[in-house]
Structure formats: structure tokens, C-alpha cells
C-alpha positions as CSV (number, residue, x, y, z in Angstrom):
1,X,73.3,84.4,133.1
2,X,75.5,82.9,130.8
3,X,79.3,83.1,131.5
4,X,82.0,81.4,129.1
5,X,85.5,81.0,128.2
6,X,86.0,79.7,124.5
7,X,89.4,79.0,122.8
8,X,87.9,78.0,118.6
9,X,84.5,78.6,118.9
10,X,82.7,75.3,120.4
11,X,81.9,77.1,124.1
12,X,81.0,79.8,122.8
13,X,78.7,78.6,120.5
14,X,77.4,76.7,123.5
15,X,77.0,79.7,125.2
16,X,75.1,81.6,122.6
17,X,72.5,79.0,122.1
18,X,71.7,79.1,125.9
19,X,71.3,82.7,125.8
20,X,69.3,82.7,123.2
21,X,67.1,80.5,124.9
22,X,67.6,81.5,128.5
23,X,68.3,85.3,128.4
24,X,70.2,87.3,130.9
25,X,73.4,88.2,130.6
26,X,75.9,86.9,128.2
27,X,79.9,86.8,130.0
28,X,82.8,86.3,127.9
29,X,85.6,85.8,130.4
30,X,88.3,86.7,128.3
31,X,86.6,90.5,128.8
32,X,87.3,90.5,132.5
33,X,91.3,91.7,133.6
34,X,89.9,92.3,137.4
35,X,87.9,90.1,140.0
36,X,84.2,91.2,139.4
37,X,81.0,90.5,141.3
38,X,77.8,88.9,139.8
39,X,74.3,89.0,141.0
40,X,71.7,86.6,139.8
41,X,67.8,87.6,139.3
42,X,65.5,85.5,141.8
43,X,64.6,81.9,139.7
44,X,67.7,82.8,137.1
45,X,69.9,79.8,136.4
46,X,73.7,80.7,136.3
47,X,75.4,78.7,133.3
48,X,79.1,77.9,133.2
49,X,80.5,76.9,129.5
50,X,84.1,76.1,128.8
51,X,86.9,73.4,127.6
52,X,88.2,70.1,129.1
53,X,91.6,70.4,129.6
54,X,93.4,67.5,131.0
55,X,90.0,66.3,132.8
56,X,89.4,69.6,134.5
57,X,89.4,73.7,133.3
58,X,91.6,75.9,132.3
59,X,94.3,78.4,134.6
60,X,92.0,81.3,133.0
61,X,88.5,80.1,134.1
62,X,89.4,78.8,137.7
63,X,91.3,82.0,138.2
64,X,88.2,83.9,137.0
65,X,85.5,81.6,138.8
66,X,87.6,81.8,142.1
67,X,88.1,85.3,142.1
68,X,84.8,86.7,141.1
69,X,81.9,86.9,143.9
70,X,78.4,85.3,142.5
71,X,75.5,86.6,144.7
72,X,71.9,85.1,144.6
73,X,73.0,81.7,142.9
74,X,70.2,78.5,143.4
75,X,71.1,76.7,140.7
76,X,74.2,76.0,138.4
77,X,74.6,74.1,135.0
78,X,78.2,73.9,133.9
79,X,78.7,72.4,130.1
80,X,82.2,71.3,129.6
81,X,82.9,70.9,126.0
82,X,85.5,68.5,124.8
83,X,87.2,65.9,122.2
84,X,86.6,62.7,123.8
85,X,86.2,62.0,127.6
86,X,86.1,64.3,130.4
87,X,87.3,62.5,133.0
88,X,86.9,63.5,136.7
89,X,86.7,67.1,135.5
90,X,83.4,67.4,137.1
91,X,84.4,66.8,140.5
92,X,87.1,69.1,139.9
93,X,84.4,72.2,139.7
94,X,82.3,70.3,142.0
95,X,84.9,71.1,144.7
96,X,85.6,74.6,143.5
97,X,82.0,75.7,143.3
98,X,81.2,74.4,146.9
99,X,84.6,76.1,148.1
100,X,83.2,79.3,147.4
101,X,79.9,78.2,148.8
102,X,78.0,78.0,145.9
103,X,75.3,75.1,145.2
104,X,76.3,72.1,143.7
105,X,76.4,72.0,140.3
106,X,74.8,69.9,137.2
107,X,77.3,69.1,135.1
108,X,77.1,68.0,131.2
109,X,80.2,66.9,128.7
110,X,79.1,68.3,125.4
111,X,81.6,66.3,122.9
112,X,82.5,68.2,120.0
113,X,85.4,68.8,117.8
114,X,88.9,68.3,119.4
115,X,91.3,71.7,118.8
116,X,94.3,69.7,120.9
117,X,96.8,68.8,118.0
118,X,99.4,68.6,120.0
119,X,98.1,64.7,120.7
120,X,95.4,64.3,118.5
121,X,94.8,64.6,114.5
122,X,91.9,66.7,113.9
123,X,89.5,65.2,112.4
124,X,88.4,66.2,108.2
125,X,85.8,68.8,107.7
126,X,83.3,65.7,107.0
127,X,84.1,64.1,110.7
128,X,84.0,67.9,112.1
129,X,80.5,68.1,110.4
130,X,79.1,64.9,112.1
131,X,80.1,65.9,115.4
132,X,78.6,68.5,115.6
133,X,75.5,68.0,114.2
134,X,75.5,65.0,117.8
135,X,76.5,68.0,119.7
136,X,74.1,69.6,118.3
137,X,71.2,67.3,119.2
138,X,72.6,66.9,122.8
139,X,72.7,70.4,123.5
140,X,69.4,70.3,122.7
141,X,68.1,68.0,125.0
142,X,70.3,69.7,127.8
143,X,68.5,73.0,126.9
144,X,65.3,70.8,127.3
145,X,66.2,69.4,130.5
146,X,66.2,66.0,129.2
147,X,70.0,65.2,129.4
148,X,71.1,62.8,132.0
149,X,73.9,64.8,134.0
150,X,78.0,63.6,133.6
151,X,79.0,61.9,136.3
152,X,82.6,60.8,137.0
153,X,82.8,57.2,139.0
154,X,84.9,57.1,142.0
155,X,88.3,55.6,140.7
156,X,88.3,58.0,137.6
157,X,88.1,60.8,140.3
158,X,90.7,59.6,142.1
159,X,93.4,59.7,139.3
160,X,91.9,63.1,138.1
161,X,94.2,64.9,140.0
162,X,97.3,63.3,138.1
163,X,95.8,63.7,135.0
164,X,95.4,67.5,135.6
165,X,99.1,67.9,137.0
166,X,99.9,67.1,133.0
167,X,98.1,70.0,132.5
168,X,100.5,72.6,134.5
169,X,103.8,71.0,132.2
170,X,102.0,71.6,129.2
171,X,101.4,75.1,129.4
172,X,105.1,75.7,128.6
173,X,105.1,78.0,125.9
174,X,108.9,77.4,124.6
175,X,108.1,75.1,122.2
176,X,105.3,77.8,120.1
177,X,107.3,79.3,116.9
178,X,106.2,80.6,113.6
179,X,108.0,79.8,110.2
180,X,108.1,81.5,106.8
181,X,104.1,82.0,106.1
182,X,103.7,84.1,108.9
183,X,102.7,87.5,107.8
184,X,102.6,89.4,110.8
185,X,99.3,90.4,111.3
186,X,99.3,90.0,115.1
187,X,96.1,88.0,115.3
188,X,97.6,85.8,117.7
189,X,98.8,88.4,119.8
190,X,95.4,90.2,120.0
191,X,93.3,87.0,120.6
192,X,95.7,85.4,123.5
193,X,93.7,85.4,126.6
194,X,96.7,85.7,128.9
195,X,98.7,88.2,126.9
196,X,101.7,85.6,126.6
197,X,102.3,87.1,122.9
198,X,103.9,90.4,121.7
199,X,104.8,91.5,118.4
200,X,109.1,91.8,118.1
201,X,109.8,93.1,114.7
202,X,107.0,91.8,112.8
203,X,106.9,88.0,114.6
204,X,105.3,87.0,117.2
205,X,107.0,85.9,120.7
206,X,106.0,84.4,123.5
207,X,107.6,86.4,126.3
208,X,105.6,84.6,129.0
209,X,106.5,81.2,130.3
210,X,103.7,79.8,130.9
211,X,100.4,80.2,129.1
212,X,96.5,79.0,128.7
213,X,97.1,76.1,126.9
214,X,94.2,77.1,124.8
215,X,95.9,76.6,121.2
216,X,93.8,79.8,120.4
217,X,96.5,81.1,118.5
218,X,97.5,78.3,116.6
219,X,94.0,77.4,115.0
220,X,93.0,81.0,114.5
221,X,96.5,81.8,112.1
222,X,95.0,83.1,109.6
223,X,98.7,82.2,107.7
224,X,98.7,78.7,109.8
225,X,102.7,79.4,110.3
226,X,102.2,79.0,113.9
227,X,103.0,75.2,115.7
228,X,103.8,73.3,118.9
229,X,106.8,71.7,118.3
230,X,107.2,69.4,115.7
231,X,103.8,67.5,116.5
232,X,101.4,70.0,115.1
233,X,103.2,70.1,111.7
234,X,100.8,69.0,108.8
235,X,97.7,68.7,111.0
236,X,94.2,70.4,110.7
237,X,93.4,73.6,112.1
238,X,90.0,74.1,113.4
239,X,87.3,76.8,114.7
240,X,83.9,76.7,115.0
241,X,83.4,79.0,112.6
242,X,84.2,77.4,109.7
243,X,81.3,75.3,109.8
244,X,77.6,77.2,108.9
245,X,75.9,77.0,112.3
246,X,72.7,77.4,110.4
247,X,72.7,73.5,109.2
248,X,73.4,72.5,112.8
């Protein structure tokens, strides 16, 4: 079983290249409004995919891993993608799994393609291209079994915690706004995990105050007239997508 929560494409591409390998079924979080139960077949390895966010996961995917019952679990992988360095995240959902009295899990950072412009520059489509293709060829060794886990050393774990509270502040949603290009097509609306986003007029608004932190809406404007601020003017967007998979 495959579960994942994806924001521009990377975890979900993950996810789709385990199930293609692995089977079972394939879980897109975002589908699920209610807690839900999950039951394993005997020998089947349950696989967790999603995002770093300030060296741990997202509101969305702890809500949805702490609320959901997983019966006849033995083993778990968990594959964190992200744009640099995980940090303690994995004894973050070290401690969540074994709360609900799951097993311990194996845990991987997959490095990909950073989508958080609100710090960082995106890389051009060339850099994007490189990185993935390395993804690419780690994935494929954790497929294989041949990836050494992540593991987090014992002073990076200890600060973790601080790091993550950054997390909570940034999910403030009063500094999104469109400007002039925006056509109203209510992409953003439709793809927003949390439903922070309804259409007033023809513009979007973000009537929640606190959201995801996901950026899905930014990077999938089709019109990219949606920002953070001032410090996502003039940067890349970016989605999986846009690169052929096929060449990976």
C-alpha cells in the first residue's frame, strides 16, 4: 500500500513508481475529508511518501496519519522528499508512528526539486533536470533495497522541534494575493488541500487563516499571478510535470 500527500508533483511521482513496482493500493491523501481505517495484506509493506516541511510533515499528513487506523502493519518505509536537508524530520514520524503503535519506520530523504520560493530561488529547468535524474537513480536503489536509511544525529534532533515551530508561523495565509494576470480560472481554489481558497467575484481569497503551506497554488497558476509576499516575485515556478518523466 502506497499512501501520499504531494503539493507539485515530486511525492507523487514517488508514489507512482513504488506502486508500479510494489502494487496494492495507491492513497492520495488529499482524497480523504474523514478519518479512515486501512488494513494491510499479510507480507505487504505500507509506504508513506510526502514533503519536508521545516524538518518534519505537513498539518495535512499528520492530521491524516494520526487520525486514520492502519491494521496488520509489519513493516513501514516512509520517503520524505525535499530541497536540501531533512533535518530531524525523521524522528519526528519516528515518534508519531510508534504513538499509534505502529512499527518503527525506515525512513529515506529523496532530494529533489525545491517548490519553497518563499526562501529559495528555484533552480532553471537545466538544474531541475539534473536533480532529478539523482532522484531518480536513488529511488531506485531504495526500490531495490539498496539505500542506506536517513538517519538524523542526536543534536540535529534536538533542535528539530524549533525548526518545526517556524513551520506553524508560516502557514499564515495573509500575505497570498493575485495581481493583474490572474484570469480567474479557480485552479487554485480546486487544487488547495485545505480548502483555504474561494472564488469572490472572479479572484481568489484566502478566507482561512491558516493553511498547508504547500505552495500548491502558487506553482500550479496556470496565469502565475499568484505570490507570497514580495519574496516570490520574479522566481520560478515549478511542478513535476513539466519535466518528461520518460527520460528520468
Amino acid at each position: 500500500m502506497v499512501i501520499y500527500y504531494s503539493s507539485t508533483g515530486n511525492s507523487k511521482h514517488v508514489a507512482l513508481k513504488l506502486h508500479k513496482e510494489f502494487k496494492g493500493n495507491l492513497i492520495d491523501v488529499c482524497d480523504f475529508e474523514q478519518p479512515s481505517s486501512f488494513c494491510l495484506e499479510d507480507g505487504e509493506v505500507l509506504f508513506l511518501v510526502t514533503f519536508n516541511c521545516f524538518w518534519g510533515i505537513s498539518n495535512r499528513m499528520e492530521t491524516f496519519i494520526r487520525n486514520s487506523e492502519f491494521r496488520n502493519v509489519k513493516e513501514i518505509v516512509v520517503i520524505i522528499t525535499c530541497g536540501g536537508y531533512l533535518g530531524g524530520a525523521d524522528d519526528s514520524i519516528e515518534r508519531l508512528l510508534l504513538e499509534k503503535g505502529l512499527p518503527k519506520p525506515i525512513v529515506h530523504s529523496l532530494v529533489m526539486v525545491t517548490n519553497y520560493s518563499i526562501l529559495h530561488d528555484v533552480p532553471s529547468f537545466d538544474i531541475q533536470k539534473r536533480k532529478l535524474l539523482r532522484a531518480e537513480k536513488k529511488l531506485g536503489k531504495i526500490i531495490e533495497g539498496a539505500q542506506k536509511p536517513y538517519h538524523s544525529n542526536g543534536f540535529i534532533r534536538k533542535v528539530t522541534p524549533k525548526i518545526h515551530d517556524q513551520y506553524e508561523k508560516a502557514r499564515n495565509t495573509a500575505p497570498f494575493h493575485v495581481n493583474s494576470f490572474c484570469i480567474g480560472c479557480e485552479v487554485c481554489m480546486k487544487n488547495c488541500p485545505v480548502h483555504a481558497i474561494e472564488m469572490k467575484g472572479s479572484r481568489p481569497t484566502w478566507v482561512k487563516p491558516k493553511c498547508d503551506h504547500c505552495l500548491r497554488c502558487l506553482h500550479r497558476c496556470p496565469a502565475k499571478a499568484i505570490d507570497y509576499g514580495n519574496s516570490t516575485q520574479n522566481r520560478l515556478r515549478y511542478t513535476y510535470e513539466a519535466h518528461d518523466s520518460r527520460h528520468l
